[in-house]
C-alpha positions as CSV (number, residue, x, y, z in Angstrom):
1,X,143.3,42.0,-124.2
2,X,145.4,39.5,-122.3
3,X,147.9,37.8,-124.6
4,X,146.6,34.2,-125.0
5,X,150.7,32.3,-125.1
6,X,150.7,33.5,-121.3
7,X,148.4,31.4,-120.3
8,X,149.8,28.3,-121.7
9,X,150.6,25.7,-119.0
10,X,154.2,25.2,-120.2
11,X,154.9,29.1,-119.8
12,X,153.5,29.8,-116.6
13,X,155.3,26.6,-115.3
14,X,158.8,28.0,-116.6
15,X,158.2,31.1,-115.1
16,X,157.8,30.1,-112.0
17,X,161.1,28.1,-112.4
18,X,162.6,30.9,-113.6
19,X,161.4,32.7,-110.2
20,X,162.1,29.9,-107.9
21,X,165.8,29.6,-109.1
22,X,166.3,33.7,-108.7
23,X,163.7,35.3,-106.6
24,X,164.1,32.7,-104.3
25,X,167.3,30.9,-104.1
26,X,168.4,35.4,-104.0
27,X,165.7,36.9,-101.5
28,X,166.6,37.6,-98.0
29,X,165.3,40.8,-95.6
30,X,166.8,43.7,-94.3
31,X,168.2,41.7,-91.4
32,X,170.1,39.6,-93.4
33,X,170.7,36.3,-92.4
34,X,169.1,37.2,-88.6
35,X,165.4,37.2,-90.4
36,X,166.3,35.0,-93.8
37,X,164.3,32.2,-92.7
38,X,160.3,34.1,-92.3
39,X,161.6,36.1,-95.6
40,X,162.0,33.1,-97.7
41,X,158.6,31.4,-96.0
42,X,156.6,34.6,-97.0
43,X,158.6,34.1,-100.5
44,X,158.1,30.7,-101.1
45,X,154.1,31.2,-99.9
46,X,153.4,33.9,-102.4
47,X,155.1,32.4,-105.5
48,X,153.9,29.2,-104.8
49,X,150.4,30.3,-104.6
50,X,150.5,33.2,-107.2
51,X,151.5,30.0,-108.9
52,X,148.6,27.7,-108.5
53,X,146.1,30.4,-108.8
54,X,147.6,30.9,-112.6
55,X,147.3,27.3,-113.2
56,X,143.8,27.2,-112.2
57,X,143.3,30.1,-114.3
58,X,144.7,28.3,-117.0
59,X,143.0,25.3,-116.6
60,X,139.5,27.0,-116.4
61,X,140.1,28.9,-120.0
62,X,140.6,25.0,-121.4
63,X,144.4,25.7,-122.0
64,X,145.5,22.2,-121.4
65,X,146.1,22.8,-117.9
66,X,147.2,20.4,-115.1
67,X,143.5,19.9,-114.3
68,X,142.2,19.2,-117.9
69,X,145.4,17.1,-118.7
70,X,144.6,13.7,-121.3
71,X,148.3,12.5,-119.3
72,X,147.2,9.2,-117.4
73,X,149.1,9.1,-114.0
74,X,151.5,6.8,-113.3
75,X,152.8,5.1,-110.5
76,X,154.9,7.8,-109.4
77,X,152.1,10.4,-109.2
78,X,149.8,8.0,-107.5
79,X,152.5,7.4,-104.6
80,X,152.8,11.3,-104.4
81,X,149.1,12.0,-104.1
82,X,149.2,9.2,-101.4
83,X,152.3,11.1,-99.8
84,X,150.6,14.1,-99.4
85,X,147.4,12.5,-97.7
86,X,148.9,10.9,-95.6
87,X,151.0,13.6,-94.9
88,X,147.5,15.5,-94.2
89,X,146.0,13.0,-91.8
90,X,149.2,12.9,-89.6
91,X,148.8,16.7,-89.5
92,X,145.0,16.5,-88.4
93,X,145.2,13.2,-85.9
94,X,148.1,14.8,-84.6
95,X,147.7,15.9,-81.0
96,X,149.7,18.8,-81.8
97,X,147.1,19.7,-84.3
98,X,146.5,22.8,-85.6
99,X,150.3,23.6,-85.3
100,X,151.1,20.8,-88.1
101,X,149.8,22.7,-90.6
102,X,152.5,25.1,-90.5
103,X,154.8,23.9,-88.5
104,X,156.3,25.3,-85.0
105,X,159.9,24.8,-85.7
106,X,161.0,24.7,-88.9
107,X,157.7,25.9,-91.3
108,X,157.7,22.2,-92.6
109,X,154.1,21.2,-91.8
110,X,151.6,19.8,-93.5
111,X,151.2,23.0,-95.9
112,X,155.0,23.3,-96.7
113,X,155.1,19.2,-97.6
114,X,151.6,19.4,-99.7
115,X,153.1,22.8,-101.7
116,X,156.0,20.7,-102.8
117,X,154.0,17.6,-104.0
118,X,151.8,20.0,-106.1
119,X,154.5,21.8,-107.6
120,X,156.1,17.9,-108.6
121,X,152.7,17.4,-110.4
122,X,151.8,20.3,-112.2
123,X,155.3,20.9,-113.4
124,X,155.5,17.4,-114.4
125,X,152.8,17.6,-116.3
126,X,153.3,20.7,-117.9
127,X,157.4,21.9,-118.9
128,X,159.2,20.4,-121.3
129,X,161.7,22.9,-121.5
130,X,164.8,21.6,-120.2
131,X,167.9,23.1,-122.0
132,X,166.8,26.2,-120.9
133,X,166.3,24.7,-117.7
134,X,169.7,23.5,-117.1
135,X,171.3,26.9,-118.3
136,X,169.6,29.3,-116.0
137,X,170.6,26.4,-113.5
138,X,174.0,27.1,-114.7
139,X,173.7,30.8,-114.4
140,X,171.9,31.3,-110.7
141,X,174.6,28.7,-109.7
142,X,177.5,30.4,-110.6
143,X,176.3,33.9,-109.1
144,X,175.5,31.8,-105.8
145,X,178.7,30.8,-105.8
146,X,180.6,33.4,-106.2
147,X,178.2,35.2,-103.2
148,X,180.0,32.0,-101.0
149,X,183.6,32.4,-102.2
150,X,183.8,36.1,-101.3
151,X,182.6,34.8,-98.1
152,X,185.0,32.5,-97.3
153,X,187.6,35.8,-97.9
154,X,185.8,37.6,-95.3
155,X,184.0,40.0,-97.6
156,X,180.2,40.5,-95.8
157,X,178.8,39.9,-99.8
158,X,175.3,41.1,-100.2
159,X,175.4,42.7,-96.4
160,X,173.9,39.3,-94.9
161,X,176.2,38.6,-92.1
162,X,175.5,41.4,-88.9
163,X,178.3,44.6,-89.2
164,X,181.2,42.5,-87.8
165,X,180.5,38.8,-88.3
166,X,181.7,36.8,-91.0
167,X,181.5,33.1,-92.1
168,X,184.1,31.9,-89.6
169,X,182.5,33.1,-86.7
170,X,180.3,30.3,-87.3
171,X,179.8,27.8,-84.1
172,X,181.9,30.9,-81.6
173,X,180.1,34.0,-82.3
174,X,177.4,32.9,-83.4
175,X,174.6,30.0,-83.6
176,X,175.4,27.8,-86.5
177,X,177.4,28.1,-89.9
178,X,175.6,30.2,-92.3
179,X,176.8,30.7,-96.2
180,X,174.9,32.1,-99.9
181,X,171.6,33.1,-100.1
182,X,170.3,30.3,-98.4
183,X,171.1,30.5,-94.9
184,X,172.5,27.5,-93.1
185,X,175.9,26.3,-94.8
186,X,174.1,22.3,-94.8
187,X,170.9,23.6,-97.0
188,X,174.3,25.3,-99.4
189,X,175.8,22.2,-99.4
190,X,172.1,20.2,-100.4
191,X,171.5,22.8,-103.0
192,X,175.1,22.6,-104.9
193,X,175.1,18.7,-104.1
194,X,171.6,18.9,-106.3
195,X,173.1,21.1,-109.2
196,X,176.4,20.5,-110.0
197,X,175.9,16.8,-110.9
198,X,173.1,18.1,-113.2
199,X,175.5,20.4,-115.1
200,X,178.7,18.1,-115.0
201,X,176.7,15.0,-116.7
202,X,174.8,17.4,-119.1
203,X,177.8,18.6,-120.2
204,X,180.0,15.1,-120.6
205,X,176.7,14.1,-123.0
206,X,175.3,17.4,-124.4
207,X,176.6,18.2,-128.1
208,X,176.6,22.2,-128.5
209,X,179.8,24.0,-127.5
210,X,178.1,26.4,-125.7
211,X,177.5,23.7,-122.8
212,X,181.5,24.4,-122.2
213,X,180.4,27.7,-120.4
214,X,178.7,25.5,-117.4
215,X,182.2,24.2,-116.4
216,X,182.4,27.6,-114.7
217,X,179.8,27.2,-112.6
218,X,180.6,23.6,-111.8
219,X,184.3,24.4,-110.6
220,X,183.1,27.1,-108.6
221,X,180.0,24.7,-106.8
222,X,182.5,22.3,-106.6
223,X,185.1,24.7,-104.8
224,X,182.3,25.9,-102.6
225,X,181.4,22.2,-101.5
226,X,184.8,21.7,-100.4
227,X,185.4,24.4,-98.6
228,X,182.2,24.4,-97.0
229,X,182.9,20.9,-95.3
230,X,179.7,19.4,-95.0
231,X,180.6,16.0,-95.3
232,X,176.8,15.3,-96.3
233,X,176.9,17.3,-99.5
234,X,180.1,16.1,-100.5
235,X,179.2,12.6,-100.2
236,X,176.0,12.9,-101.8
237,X,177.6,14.5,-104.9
238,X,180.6,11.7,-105.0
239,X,179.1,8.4,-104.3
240,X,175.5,9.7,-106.1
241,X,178.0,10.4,-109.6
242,X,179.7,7.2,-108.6
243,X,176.1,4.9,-108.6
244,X,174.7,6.6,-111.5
245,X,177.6,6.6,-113.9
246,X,176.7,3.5,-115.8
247,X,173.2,4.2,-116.1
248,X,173.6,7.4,-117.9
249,X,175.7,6.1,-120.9
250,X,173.6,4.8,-124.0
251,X,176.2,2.1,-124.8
252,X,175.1,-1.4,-123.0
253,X,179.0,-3.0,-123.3
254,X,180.1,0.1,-121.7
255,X,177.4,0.2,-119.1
256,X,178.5,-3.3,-118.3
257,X,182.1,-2.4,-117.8
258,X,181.5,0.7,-115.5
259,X,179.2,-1.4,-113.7
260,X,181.5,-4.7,-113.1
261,X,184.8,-1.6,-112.5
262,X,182.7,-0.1,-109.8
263,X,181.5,-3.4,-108.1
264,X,185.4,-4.4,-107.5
265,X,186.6,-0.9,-106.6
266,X,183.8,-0.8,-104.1
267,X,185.1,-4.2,-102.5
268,X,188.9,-3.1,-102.7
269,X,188.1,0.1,-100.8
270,X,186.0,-1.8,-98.0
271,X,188.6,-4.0,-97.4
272,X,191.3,-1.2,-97.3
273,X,189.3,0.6,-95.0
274,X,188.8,-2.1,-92.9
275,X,192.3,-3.2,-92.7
276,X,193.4,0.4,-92.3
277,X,192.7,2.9,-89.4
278,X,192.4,6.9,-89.9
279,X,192.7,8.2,-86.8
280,X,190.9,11.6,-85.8
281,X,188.8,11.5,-89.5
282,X,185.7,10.7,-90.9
283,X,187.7,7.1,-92.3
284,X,187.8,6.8,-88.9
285,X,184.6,6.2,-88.1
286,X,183.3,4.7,-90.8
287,X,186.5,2.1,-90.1
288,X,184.9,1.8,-86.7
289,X,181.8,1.6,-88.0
290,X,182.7,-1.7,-90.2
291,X,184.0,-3.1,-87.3
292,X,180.5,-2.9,-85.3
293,X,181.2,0.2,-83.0
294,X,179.3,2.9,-83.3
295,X,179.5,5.8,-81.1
296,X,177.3,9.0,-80.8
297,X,179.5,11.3,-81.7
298,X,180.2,10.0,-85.2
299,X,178.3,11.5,-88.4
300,X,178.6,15.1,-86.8
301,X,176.3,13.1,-84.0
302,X,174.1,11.8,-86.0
303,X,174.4,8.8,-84.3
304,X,173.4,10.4,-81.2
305,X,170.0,12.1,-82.7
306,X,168.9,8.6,-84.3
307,X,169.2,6.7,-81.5
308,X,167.0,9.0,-79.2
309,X,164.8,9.3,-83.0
310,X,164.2,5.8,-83.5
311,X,162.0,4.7,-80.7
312,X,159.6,7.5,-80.9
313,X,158.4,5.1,-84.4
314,X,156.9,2.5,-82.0
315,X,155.1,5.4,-80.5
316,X,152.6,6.1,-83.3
317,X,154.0,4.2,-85.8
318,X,150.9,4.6,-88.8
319,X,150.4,8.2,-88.6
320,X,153.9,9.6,-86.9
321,X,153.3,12.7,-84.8
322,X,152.3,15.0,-87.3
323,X,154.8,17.2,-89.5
324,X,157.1,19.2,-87.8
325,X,157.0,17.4,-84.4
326,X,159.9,15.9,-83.8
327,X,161.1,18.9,-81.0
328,X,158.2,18.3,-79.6
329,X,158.4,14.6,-78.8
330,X,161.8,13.9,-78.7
331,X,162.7,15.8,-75.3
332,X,166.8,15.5,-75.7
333,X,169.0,18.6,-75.6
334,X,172.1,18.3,-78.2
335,X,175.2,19.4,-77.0
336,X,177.8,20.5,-79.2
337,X,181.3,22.0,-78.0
338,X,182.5,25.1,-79.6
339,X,186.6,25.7,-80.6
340,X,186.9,27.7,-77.6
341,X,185.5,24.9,-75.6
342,X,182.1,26.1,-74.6
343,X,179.8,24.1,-75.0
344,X,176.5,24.6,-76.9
345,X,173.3,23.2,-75.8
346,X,170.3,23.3,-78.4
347,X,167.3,21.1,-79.1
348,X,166.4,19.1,-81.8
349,X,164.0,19.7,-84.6
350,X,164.8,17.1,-87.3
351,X,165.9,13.6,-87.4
352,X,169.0,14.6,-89.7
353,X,168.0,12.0,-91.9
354,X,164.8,13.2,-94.4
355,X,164.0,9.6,-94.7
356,X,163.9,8.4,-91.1
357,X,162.3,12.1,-90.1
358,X,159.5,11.5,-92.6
359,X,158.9,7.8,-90.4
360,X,158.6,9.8,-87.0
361,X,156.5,12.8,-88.1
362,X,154.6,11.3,-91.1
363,X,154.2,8.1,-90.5
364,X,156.0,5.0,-91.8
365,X,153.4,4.6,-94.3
366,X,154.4,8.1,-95.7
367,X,157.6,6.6,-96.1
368,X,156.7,3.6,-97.6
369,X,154.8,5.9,-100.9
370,X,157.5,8.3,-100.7
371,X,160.1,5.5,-101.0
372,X,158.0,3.6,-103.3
373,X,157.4,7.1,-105.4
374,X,161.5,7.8,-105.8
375,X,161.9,3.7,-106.6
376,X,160.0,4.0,-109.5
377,X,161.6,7.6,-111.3
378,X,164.5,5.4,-110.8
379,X,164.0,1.9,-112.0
380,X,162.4,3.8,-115.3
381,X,165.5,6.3,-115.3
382,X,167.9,3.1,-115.2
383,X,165.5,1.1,-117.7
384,X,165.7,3.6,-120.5
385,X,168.1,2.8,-123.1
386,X,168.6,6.1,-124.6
387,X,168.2,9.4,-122.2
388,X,168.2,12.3,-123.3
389,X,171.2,14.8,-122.3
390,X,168.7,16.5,-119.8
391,X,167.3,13.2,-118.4
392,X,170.5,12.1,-117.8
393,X,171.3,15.4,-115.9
394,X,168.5,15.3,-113.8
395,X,168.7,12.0,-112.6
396,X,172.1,12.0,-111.5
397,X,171.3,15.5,-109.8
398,X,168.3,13.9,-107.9
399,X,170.9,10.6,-107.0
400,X,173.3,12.9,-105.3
401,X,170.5,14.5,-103.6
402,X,169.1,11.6,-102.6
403,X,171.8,10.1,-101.1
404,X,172.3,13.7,-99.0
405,X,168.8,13.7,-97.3
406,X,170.3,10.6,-95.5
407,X,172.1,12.2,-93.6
408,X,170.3,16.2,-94.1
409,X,167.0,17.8,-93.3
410,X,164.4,18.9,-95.6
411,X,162.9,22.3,-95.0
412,X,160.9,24.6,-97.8
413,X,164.3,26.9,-98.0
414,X,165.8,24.0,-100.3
415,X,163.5,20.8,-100.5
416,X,161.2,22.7,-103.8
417,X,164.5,22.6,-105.9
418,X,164.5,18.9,-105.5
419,X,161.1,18.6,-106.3
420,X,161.3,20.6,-109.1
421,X,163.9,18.7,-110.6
422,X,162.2,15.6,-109.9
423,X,159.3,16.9,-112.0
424,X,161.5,17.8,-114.5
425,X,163.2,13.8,-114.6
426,X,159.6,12.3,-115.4
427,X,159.0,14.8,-117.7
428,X,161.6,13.5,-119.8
429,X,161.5,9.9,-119.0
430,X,158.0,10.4,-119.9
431,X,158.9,12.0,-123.5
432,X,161.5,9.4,-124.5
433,X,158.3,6.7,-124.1
């Protein structure tokens, strides 16, 4: 006799959290980091679907399921739903059809981008749970951590880097920079630029004493992000806290004040940059940059890989060239020199930019939804007078992250705990109504 509570919505939904933010953010092969990527694809596919296939279930013994739901949609899940046709028809009209469906670079096809707007719906729909949430948040984070900062002391945690590798032989030994569970150091830096502002603000507005054990976890992310260097992540988490710090205080005077404070410490520090040069740092460029100059190399050459990204929108501008394209249309080899002065040539397989990728593969309609999708969470999230500790956490959490994709690349490895999270942020905008 199967136990009836099992097949609610809400606890099926929070076990699969639960899975998504262990199994995983923690899974890797045999190989280590040499086979991480197919190991976390066969991962995320099983879960995923295991998943659905429960919420089906659920749904067809009439237990309030995602498909039997007496929720109206709103805006935002009407934009997602549109997101993810059109993110189907790109993949179909595509001339690179079938490969679009998976995806022949980086597993981000049509199937990857579809499996992330279901999971937004169904777990919006469905989990409500969000102090538990944010604690096993807390936990996974401060384990993931701790796998990075016996990294950066050379210590081969968890057997993931090859007998004789470590994390600084990143970029001279070895193709890119990986550290944690996750692979590539930039997807470490997109995950803790997603988590820590969740547990910093739930702590600042949460009222039990035992939220003072998620400071441990937050110094630790925090440490991590530093050390790491990925300028994207650590902009994302400071300028994301930065915007969203008046709109998650219940006060209006106070709001008011923050809001007017930041406005003139924004215009102070333009000016100061302006007026003052930083020569051989990121100041640097963005001085040059406010002066009009704008050179490939700057952003980590991002500046390079959107100018050669850009034009390929006038191309097929409606439909883009199907998910997971962009190697295949963009033709450019990225160079890269190495501290020993080699130089690395590699091609490129995403925009570094989530926003202007999902343009070129998607189609700028795709955009347009997606855009219109996040504009919405946020106007609500800024509109509501009196969040909720949680709702406050996740907003500021999918801010930082937010502001990251603009200069980052979505991939299944790390785009679901976004998702997830944004779920979790109308879930409780929804229950303050």
């Amino acid at each position: 006799m199967i136990n009836r509570s099992i097949l609610m919505p809400e606890f099926i939904c929070g076990l699969f959290v639960v899975l998504f933010f262990t199994l995983q953010l923690f899974i890797f092969g045999s190989a280590g980091y040499r086979n991480i990527t197919i190991v976390k694809y066969v991962s995320f596919l099983i879960i995923c679907g295991c998943f659905f296939l429960a919420v089906i279930l659920c749904s067809c013994l009439g237990r309030r399921g995602v498909l039997r739901t007496k929720k109206e949609c709103n805006f935002t899940e009407i934009c997602v739903v549109l997101f993810m046709i059109l993110t189907i028809l790109s993949a179909v009209l595509s001339e690179f059809f079938p490969e679009t469906i998976i995806g022949a670079h980086r597993k981000e096809g049509a199937l990857s981008i579809c499996i992330y707007g279901l999971i937004f719906l169904v777990v919006k729909r469905n989990l409500t749970s969000e102090r538990f949430i944010i604690y096993l948040i807390g936990a996974v984070t401060a384990v993931f951590a701790a796998v990075c900062i016996l990294q950066f002391f050379k210590i081969n945690a968890l057997w993931l880097f090859p007998e004789g590798l470590n994390y600084y032989d990143g970029g001279i030994k070895y193709s890119g920079e990986f550290l944690g569970t996750l692979g590539n150091a930039g997807l470490t830096s997109a995950f803790l630029c997603l988590v820590i502002p969740i547990l910093l603000i739930y702590i600042s507005r949460a009222k039990e004493k035992s939220r003072l054990w998620l400071l441990i976890p937050v110094a630790l992310g925090t440490i991590v992000l530093l050390k790491s260097r990925i300028a994207a992540g650590v902009l994302g988490l400071f300028l994301g806290l930065f915007l969203v710090l008046p709109y998650i205080v219940n006060n209006k005077r106070s709001r008011k004040i923050i809001f007017i404070t930041e406005i003139l410490f924004v215009i102070a520090a333009l000016i100061f940059v302006y007026v003052n040069d930083f020569q051989y740092t990121t100041m640097h460029e963005f001085h040059e940059v406010l002066h009009g100059n704008f050179e490939d190399s700057y952003g980590s050459s991002r500046i390079f890989i959107w100018r050669h990204t850009l034009p390929l929108l006038a191309d097929r501008p409606i439909f883009g060239g199907g998910a997971d394209t962009l190697a295949d249309r963009i033709g450019v080899i990225f160079e890269t020199v190495k501290e020993d002065g080699t130089i690395r040539k590699a091609s490129i397989d995403a925009a570094h930019n989530e926003y202007l990728n999902i343009a070129v593969c998607q189609g700028i309609p795709a955009l347009i939804v997606y855009l219109a999708a996040l504009l919405s969470t946020f106007v609500r999230f800024i509109r509501c007078d009196n969040k909720s500790p949680a709702a406050a956490a996740f907003g500021a959490g999918i801010m930082c992250y937010s502001i990251q994709a603009f200069f980052g690349i979505s991939i299944f490895i790390c785009a679901p705990y976004f998702w997830i999270i944004w779920a979790l942020l109308e879930s409780s905008l929804q229950n303050k109504k």
